[in-house]
VMD Tcl script that draws the C-alpha trace (Angstrom):
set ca {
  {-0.36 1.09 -22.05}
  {-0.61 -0.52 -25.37}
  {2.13 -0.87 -28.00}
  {0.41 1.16 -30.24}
  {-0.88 3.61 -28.29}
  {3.08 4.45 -27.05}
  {3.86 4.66 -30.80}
  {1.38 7.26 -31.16}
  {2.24 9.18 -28.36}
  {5.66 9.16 -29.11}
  {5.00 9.95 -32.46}
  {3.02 13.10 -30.79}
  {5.92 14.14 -28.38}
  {8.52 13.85 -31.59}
  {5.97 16.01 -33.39}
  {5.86 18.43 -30.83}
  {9.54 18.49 -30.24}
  {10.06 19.12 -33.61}
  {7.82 22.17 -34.28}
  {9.36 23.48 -31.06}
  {12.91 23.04 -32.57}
  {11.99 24.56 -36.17}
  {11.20 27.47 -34.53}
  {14.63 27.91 -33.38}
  {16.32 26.73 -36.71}
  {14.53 26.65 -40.32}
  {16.45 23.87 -41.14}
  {14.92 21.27 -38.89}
  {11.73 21.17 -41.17}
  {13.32 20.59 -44.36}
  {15.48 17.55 -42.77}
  {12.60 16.01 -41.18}
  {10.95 16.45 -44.57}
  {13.77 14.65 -46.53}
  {14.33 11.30 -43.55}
  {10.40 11.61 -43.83}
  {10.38 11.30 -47.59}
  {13.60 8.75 -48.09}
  {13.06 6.36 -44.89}
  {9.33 7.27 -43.58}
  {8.18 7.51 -40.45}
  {10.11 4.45 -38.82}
  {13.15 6.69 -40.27}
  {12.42 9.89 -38.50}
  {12.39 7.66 -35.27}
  {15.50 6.01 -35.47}
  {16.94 9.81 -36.75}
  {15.23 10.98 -33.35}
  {17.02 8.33 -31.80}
  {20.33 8.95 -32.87}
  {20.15 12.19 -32.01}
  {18.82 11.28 -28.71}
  {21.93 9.11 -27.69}
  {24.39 11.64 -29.61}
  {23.03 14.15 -27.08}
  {23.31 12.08 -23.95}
  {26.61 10.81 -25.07}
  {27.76 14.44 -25.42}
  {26.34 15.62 -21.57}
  {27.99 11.75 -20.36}
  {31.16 13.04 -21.36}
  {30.79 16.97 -20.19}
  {30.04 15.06 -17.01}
  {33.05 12.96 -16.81}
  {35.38 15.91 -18.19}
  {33.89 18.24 -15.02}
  {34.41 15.66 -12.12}
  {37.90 14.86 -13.89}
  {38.61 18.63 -13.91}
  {37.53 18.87 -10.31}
  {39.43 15.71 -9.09}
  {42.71 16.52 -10.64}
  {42.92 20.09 -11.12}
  {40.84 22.81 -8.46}
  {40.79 20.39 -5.26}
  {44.18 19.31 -5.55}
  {45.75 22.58 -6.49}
  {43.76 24.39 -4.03}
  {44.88 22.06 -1.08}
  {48.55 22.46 -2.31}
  {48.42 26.21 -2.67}
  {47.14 26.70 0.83}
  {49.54 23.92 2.84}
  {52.10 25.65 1.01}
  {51.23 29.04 1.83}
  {51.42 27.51 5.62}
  {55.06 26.22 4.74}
  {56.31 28.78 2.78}
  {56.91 31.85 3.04}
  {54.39 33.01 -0.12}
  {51.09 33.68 -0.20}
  {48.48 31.61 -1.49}
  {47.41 33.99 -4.08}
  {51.01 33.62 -5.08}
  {50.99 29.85 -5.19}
  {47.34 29.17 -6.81}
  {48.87 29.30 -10.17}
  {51.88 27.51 -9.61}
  {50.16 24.69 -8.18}
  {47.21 25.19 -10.96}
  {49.59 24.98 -13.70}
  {51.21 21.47 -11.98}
  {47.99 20.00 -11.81}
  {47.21 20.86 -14.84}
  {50.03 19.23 -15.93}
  {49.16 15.95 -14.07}
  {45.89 15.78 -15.57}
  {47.04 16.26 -19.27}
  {49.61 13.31 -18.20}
  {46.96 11.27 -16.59}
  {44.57 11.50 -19.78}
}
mol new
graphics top color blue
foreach p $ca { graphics top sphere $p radius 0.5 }
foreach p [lrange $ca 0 end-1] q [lrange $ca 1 end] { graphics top cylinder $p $q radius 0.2 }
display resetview
C-alpha cells in the first residue's frame, strides 16, 4: 500500500469516526472545525492522535489498577478469610471484611 493511499484512507476512517462521534456529542463538529481551521488537516491528525494515545493510556492504566486490585486485594483476602475460617472459630462471611479491609490496607501501603 502506498504512502498516500494510507493517508487517504486514514483520512477516510478519521472522517468516519468523527461523524460517528458528533452524533453522540454536538461538540465534536465545532472542535474539528476550529483544529481544522487553525492547524489544517495535518492538525486534526496529530489531535486524532493525541486523543488516540490519551485513550490507550487511560485503558493501560484501568488495566494495571484491575490486576493490582486482584493481586493485592480479592485473592489474598479471600485465601485469608477462608484458612482462617478453618482456624478460627468464625465464619468466613465473618472474616471477608476483616481480611478485605487489611488488604486493602496493604495495597494503599504498597502504592
Amino acid at each position: 500500500m502506498s504512502k498516500t493511499a494510507l493517508i487517504a484512507q486514514l483520512s477516510d476512517l478519521s472522517d468516519r469516526a468523527a461523524a460517528e462521534a458528533d452524533s453522540f456529542s454536538g461538540g465534536l463538529g465545532s472542535v474539528k472545525e476550529l483544529i481544522l481551521e487553525y492547524f489544517g488537516p495535518n492538525g486534526l491528525t496529530a489531535a486524532y492522535i493525541v486523543v488516540a494515545v490519551l485513550v490507550l493510556v487511560l485503558v493501560w492504566r484501568l488495566t494495571k489498577i484491575t490486576f493490582a486490585t486482584l493481586k493485592y486485594l480479592v485473592l489474598p483476602a479471600v485465601v485469608l478469610a477462608m484458612l482462617g475460617s478453618f482456624v478460627l472459630p468464625y465464619s468466613f462471611v465473618i472474616l471477608l471484611p476483616v481480611t478485605v479491609t487489611a488488604c486493602s490496607l496493604i495495597l494503599l501501603v504498597k502504592g
